[in-house]
C-alpha positions in Angstrom: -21.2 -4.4 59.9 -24.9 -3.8 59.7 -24.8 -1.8 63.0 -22.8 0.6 62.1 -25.0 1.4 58.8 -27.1 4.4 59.0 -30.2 5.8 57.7 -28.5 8.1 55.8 -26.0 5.5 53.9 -28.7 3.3 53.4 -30.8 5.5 51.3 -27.4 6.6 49.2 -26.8 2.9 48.4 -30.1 2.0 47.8 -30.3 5.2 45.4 -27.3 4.5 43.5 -28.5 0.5 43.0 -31.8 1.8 42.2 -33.5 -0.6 44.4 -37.1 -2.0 44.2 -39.4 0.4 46.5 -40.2 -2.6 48.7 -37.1 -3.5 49.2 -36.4 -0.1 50.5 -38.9 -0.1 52.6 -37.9 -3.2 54.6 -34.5 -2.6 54.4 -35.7 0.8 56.0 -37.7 -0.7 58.7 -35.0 -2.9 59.6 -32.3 -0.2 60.1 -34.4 1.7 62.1 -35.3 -1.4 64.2 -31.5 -1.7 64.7 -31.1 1.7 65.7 -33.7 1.1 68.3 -31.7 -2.3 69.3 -32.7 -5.7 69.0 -32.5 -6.6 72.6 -36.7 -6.7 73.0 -37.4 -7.1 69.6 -40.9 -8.2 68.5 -40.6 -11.3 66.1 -41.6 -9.2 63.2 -38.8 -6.8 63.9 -36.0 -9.9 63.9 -37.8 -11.4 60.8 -37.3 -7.9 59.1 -33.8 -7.9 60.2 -33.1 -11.0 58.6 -34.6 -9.8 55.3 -32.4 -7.2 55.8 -29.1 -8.8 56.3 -29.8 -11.4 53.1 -30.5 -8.1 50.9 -27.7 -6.3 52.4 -25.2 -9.5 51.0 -27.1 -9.5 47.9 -26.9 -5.7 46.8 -23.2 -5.6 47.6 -22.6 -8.4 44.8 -24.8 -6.5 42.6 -22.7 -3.2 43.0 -19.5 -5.0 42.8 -20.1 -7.2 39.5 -19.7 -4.4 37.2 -19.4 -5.2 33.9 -15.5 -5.0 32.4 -16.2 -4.2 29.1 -12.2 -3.6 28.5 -11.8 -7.6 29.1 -12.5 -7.4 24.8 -9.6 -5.4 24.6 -7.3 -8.0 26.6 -9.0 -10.6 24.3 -7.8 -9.4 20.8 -4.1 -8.7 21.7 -4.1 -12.3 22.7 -6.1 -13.1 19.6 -3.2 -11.3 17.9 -0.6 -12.4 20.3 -1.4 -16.8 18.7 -1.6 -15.5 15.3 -5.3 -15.8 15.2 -6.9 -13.7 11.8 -9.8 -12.4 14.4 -11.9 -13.2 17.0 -12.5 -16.6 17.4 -10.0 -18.2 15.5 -9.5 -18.9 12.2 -12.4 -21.1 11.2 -14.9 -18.1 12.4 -12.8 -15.5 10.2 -13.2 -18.1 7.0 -16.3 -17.2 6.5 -19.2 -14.1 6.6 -22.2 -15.8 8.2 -23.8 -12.7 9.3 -23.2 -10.8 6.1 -25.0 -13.9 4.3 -28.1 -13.6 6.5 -28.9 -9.9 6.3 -28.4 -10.5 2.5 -31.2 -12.7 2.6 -33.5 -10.1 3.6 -32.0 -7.2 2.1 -33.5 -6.3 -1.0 -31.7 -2.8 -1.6 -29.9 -2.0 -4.9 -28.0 0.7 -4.3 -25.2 1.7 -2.3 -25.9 2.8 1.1 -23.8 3.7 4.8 -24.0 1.0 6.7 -22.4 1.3 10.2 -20.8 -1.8 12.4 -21.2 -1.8 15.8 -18.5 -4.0 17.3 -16.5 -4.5 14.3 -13.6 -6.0 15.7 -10.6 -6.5 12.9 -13.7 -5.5 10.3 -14.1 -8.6 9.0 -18.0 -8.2 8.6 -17.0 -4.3 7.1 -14.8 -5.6 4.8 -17.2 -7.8 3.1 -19.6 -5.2 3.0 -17.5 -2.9 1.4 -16.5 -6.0 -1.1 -20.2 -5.8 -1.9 -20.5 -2.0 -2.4 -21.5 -0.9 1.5 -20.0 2.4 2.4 -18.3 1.2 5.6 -17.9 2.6 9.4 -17.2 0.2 11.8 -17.2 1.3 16.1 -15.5 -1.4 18.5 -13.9 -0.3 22.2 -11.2 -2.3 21.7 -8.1 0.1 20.2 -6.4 -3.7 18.8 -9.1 -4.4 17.2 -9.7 -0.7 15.0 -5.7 -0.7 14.7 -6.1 -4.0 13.1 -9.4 -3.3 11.1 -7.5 -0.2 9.6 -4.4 -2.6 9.0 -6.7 -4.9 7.2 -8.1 -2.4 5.0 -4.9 -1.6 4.0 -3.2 -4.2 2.9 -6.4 -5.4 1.2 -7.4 -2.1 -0.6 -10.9 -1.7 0.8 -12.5 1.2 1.9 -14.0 2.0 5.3 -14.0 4.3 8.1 -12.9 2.7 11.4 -12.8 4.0 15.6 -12.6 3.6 18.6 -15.8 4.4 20.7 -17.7 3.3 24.3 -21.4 2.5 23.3 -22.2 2.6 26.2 -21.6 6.1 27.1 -24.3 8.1 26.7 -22.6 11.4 25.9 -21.1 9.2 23.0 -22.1 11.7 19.9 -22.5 9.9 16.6 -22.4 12.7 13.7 -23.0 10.6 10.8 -25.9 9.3 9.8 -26.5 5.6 8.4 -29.1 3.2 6.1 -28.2 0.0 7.9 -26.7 -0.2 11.5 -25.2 -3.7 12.0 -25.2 -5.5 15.6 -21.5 -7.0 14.8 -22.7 -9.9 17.5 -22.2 -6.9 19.9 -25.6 -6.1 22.0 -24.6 -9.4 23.7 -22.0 -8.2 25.6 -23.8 -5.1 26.4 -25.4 -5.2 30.3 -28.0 -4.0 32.0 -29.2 -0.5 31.6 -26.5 0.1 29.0 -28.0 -1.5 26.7 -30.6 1.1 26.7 -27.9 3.8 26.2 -26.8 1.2 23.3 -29.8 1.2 21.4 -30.2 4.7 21.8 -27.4 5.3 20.2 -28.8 3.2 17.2 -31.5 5.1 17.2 -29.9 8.5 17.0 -27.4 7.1 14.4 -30.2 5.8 11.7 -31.6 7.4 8.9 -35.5 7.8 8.8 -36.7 4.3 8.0 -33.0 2.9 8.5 -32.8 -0.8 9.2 -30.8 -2.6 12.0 -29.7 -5.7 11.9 -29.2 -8.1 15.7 -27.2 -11.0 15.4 -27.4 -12.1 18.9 -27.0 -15.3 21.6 -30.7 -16.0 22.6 -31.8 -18.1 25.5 -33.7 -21.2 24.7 -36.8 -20.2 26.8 -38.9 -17.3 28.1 -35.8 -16.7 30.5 -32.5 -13.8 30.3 -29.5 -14.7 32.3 -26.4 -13.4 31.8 -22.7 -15.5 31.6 -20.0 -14.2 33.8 -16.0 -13.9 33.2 -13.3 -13.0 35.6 -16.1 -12.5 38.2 -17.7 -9.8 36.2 -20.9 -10.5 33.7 -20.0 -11.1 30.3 -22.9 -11.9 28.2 -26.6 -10.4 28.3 -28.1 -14.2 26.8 -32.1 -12.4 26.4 -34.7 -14.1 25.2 -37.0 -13.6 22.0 -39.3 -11.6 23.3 -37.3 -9.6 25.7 -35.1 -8.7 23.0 -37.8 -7.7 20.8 -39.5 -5.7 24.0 -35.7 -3.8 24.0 -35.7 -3.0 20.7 -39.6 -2.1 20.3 -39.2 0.3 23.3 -36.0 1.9 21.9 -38.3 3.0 18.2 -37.2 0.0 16.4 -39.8 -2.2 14.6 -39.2 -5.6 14.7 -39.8 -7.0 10.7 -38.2 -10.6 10.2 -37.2 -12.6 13.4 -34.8 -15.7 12.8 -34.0 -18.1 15.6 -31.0 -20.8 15.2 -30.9 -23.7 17.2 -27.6 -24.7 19.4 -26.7 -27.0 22.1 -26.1 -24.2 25.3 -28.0 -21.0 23.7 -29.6 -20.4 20.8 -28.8 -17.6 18.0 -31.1 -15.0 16.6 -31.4 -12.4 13.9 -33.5 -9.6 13.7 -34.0 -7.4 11.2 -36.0 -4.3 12.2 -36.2 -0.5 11.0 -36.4 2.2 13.0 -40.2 3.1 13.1 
């Protein structure tokens, strides 16, 4: 396989994976010691090769393991499918855990837009708007804003709800909101979309507008992410990389909450956009 790579392919893939520069420099080297045949090779030129051959392996699981972002879709029609009320089952729909935290360090008065960003069935939007929030809530899944709108419905609540890719970067948001809500979202976001993610936070706050993470965090200095189906699933950052994210994106970090559990931690953060 490796002898039939080229120059030419080479610097594609290693464009489109956006490679470290040493990296491409070895795996450079090597193709062109390969070219040149390995029949006399100098140990250096064999050791390079090798490099090259581990990367090569390496870089194709990196370009295959694509996040599926749709797998959220597949899981709320089964959520729907056992008769769950939401995500998670029951027990997580009983109650509003991260409307009760924000509230804690929310001291406005008046009614404001507030915006939900992986609202699911709008469980979180609903209590808002119980509260006085004028409600939008954004998911990808098409169940789960189908069921949000059902749910408003049949309860008499207000709120905006649609369907929308955050991670798209020619995603428009028109509107502009007081509080944008992380619905436990930016965790499933991975890799360089979550810059497009946050941008679109940005661009979708008012001057001085506050967002609100509620977020798996790792217990240490270390980000890793949780795979699914052979695909990553969860972005679990730590403290300060988060904070780095959202500092680097114009958003000023305020109040930072960490809650202790037995795998990975949860954290809240309540920042404004600076």
């Amino acid at each position: 396989m490796f002898g039939l790579l080229s120059l030419g392919s080479l610097n594609t893939v290693c464009g489109k994976a956006k490679c470290s520069s040493f990296f491409k420099r070895r795996w450079r080297q090597a193709a062109k010691d390969m070219e040149q045949g390995l029949t006399n090779a100098t140990t250096g030129q064999k050791n390079r090769y090798a490099i090259f051959c581990l990367c090569w392996q390496a870089l194709a699981i990196r370009m295959k393991m694509k996040p599926n972002y749709h797998v959220h879709e597949e899981m709320y029609v089964e959520a729907r499918q056992v008769g769950w009320e939401g995500w998670g089952g029951n027990e997580r729909m009983s109650k509003a855990t991260l409307v009760e935290r924000f509230l804690d360090l929310y001291d406005g008065s008046k009614q404001v837009k507030l915006l939900e960003l992986g609202c699911g069935e709008g469980h979180h939007c609903r209590a808002f708007n119980k509260l006085g929030f004028d409600v939008t809530g954004i998911d990808i899944s098409p169940t789960a804003i189908a069921w949000a709108k059902e749910k408003a419905k049949a309860t008499g609540l207000k709120g905006e709800y649609f369907t929308a890719d955050l991670t798209l970067k020619s995603l428009k948001l028109s509107e502009r909101y007081d509080v944008a809500i992380d619905g436990n979202c930016l965790h499933c976001i991975i890799g360089e979309d979550r810059t497009t993610f946050l941008d679109h936070v940005y661009s979708s706050l008012s001057d001085n507008g506050i967002f609100f993470v509620s977020s798996l965090c790792s217990k240490d200095e270390s980000s890793y992410e949780t795979h699914k189906n052979n695909a990553p699933y969860r972005h679990i950052a730590s403290q300060n990389s988060l904070i780095r994210e959202l500092e680097k994106a114009g958003l000023q970090a305020l109040n930072v909450k960490v809650y202790e559990r037995e795998n990975s931690n949860h954290i809240t953060v309540f920042a404004i956009k600076a």
